[in-house]
C-alpha positions as CSV (number, residue, x, y, z in Angstrom):
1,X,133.8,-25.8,31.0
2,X,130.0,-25.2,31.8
3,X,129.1,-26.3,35.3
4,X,126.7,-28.7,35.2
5,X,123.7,-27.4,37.7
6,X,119.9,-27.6,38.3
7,X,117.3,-25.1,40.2
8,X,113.6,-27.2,40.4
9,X,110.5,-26.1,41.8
10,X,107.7,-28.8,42.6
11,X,104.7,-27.2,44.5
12,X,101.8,-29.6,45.3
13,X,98.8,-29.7,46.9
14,X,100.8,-31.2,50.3
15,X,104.2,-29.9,49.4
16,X,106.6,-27.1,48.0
17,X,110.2,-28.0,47.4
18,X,112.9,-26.1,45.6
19,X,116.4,-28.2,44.7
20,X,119.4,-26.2,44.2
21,X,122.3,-28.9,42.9
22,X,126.0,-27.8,40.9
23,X,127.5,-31.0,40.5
24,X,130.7,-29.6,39.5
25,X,131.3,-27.2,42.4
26,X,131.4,-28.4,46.0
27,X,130.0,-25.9,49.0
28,X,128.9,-26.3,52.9
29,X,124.9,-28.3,52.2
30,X,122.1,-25.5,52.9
31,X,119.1,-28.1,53.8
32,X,115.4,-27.1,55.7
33,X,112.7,-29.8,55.5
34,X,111.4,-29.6,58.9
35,X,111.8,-33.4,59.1
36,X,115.1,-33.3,61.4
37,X,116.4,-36.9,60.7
38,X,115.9,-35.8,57.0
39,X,117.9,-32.9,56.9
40,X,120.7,-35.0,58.2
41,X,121.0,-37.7,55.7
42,X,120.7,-35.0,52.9
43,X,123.1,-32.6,54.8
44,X,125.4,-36.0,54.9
45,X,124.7,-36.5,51.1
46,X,125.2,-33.1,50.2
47,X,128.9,-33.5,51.8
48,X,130.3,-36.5,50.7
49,X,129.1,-36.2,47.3
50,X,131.2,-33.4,46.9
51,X,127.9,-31.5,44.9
52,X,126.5,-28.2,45.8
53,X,123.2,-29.0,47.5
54,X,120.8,-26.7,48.6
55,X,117.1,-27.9,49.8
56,X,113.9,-26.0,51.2
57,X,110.7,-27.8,51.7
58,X,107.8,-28.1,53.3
59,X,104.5,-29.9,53.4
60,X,101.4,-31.6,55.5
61,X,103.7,-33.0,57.7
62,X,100.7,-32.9,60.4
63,X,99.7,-35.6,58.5
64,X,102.9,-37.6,58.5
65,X,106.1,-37.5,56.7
66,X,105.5,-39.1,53.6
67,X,104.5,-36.6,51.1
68,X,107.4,-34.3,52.2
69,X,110.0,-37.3,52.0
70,X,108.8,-38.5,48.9
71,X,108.4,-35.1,47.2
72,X,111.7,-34.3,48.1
73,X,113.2,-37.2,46.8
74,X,111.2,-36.7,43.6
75,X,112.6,-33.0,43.2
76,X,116.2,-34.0,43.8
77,X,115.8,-36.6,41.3
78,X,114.5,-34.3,38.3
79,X,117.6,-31.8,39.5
80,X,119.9,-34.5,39.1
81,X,118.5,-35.5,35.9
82,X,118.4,-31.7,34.7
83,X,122.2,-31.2,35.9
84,X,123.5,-34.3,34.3
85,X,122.2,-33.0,31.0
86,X,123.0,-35.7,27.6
87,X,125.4,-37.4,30.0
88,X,128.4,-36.8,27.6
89,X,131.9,-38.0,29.2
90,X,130.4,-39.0,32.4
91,X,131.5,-42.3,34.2
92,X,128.4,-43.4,34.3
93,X,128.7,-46.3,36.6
94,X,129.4,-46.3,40.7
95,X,129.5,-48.1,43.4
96,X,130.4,-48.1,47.0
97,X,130.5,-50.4,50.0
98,X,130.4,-47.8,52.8
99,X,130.9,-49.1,57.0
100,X,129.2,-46.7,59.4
101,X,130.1,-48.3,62.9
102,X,128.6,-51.7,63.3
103,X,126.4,-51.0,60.1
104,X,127.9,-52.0,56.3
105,X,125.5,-51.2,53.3
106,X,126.9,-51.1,49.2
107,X,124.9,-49.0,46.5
108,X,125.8,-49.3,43.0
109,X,123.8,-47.3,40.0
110,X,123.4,-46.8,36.4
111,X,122.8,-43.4,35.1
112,X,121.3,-45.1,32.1
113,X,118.0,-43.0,31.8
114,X,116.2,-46.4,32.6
115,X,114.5,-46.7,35.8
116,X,115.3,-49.8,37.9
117,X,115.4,-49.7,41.7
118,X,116.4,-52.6,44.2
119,X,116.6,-52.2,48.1
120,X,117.2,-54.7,50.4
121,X,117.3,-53.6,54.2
122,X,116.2,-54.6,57.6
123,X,115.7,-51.8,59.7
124,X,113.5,-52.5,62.9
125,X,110.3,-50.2,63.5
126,X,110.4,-47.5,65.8
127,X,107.4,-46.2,67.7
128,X,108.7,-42.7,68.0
129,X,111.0,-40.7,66.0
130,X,111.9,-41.1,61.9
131,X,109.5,-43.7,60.2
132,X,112.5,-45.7,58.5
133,X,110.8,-47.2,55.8
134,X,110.6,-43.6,54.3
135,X,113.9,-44.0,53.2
136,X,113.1,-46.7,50.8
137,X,110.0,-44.3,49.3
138,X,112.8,-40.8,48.9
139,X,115.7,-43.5,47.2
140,X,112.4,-44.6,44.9
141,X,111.0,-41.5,44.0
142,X,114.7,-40.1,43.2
143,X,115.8,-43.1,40.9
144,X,112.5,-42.6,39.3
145,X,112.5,-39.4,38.6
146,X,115.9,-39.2,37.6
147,X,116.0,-42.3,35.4
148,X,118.5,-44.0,37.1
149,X,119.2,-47.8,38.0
150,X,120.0,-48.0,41.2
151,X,120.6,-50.7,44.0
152,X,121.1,-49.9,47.5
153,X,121.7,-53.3,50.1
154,X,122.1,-53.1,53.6
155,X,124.9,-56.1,54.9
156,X,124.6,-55.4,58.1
157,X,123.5,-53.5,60.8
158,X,122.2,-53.3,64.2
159,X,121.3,-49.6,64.9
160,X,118.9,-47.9,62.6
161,X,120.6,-44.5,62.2
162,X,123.7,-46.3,61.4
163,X,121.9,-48.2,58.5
164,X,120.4,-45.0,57.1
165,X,124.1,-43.0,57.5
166,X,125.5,-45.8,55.7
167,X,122.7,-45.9,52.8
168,X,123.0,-42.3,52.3
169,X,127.0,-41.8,52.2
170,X,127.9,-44.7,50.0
171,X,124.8,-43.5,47.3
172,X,126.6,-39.8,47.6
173,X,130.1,-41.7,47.0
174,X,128.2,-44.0,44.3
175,X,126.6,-41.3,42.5
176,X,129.9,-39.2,42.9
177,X,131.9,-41.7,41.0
178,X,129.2,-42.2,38.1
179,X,128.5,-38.2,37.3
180,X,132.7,-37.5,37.3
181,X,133.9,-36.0,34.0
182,X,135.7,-38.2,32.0
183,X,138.0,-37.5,29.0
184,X,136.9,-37.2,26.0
185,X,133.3,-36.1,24.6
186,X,131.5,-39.7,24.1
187,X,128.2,-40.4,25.8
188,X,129.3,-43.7,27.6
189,X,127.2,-46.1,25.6
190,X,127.0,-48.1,22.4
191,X,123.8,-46.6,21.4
192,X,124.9,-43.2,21.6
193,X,122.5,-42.0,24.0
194,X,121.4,-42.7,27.9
């Protein structure tokens, strides 16, 4: 059976990022952003998605993290999109309600080709260190980009890395469950196409 996989490019003006992604073939994450806190939750997605991820980027990050974050959640969308091909006997739906410590967040998602995005967390601001509401701008630019309906919702939470850790392993666990090969050769809809 052909593996289902993705190599994308994006070069900008303020960033150049290459995605590597086999959804069928699970390896050790190879991730280099320069944004530390960044590499983690993608080095966390990477593993418990079970997918191949590899990740290079870089950017203005002398400006701020933004573009980079953004960008990089734009690139892994369109690898997603590429490696999930017509979508035939996929699952299609996911969802997980993941506890990381004191923190509890659920995702669930559609890969329905239509673009809907909902998030719903409380994470405090931080004077130093990740700027957390980044990670409502990478989960955006991915669904987007990858045509995907997806709702992420923190329940609770007290410490921000715990919140983030818990966003970012139940989407991998969510998105998991929806790409897994079914029987059969049906795209999983009525209309016959997602």
């Amino acid at each position: 059976m052909k593996q289902r996989k993705a190599n994308v490019k994006r070069v900008t003006k303020e960033t150049n990022v290459l995605v590597e992604l086999n959804l069928d073939k699970s390896s050790k994450p190879e991730i280099s952003t320069s944004i530390g806190f960044l590499d983690h939750m993608l080095e966390l997605f990477g593993a418990h998605s079970g997918f191949t991820l590899k990740v290079k980027a870089s950017g203005d990050t002398h400006i701020d993290d933004h573009h980079l974050v953004e960008d990089t959640g734009i690139t892994l969308g369109l690898a997603l999109k590429e490696a999930l091909g017509d979508k035939k006997a996929i699952a299609r739906y996911g969802h997980f309600l993941l506890p990381m410590d004191e923190a509890l967040s659920y995702v669930a998602l559609d890969l329905s080709g239509r673009f809907f995005f909902s998030y719903e967390a409380q994470i405090e601001f931080q004077k130093t260190g990740f700027n957390y509401d980044l990670i409502h701008e990478f989960f955006y630019a991915l669904a987007s980009s990858a045509g995907i309906t997806l709702h992420i919702k923190m329940i609770k939470g007290r410490n921000n890395h715990h919140i983030a850790e818990a966003m970012f392993k139940a989407f991998a666990k969510a998105l998991a469950q929806a790409a897994a090969r079914t029987k059969g050769k049906k795209i999983p809809s009525t209309k016959g196409i997602l």
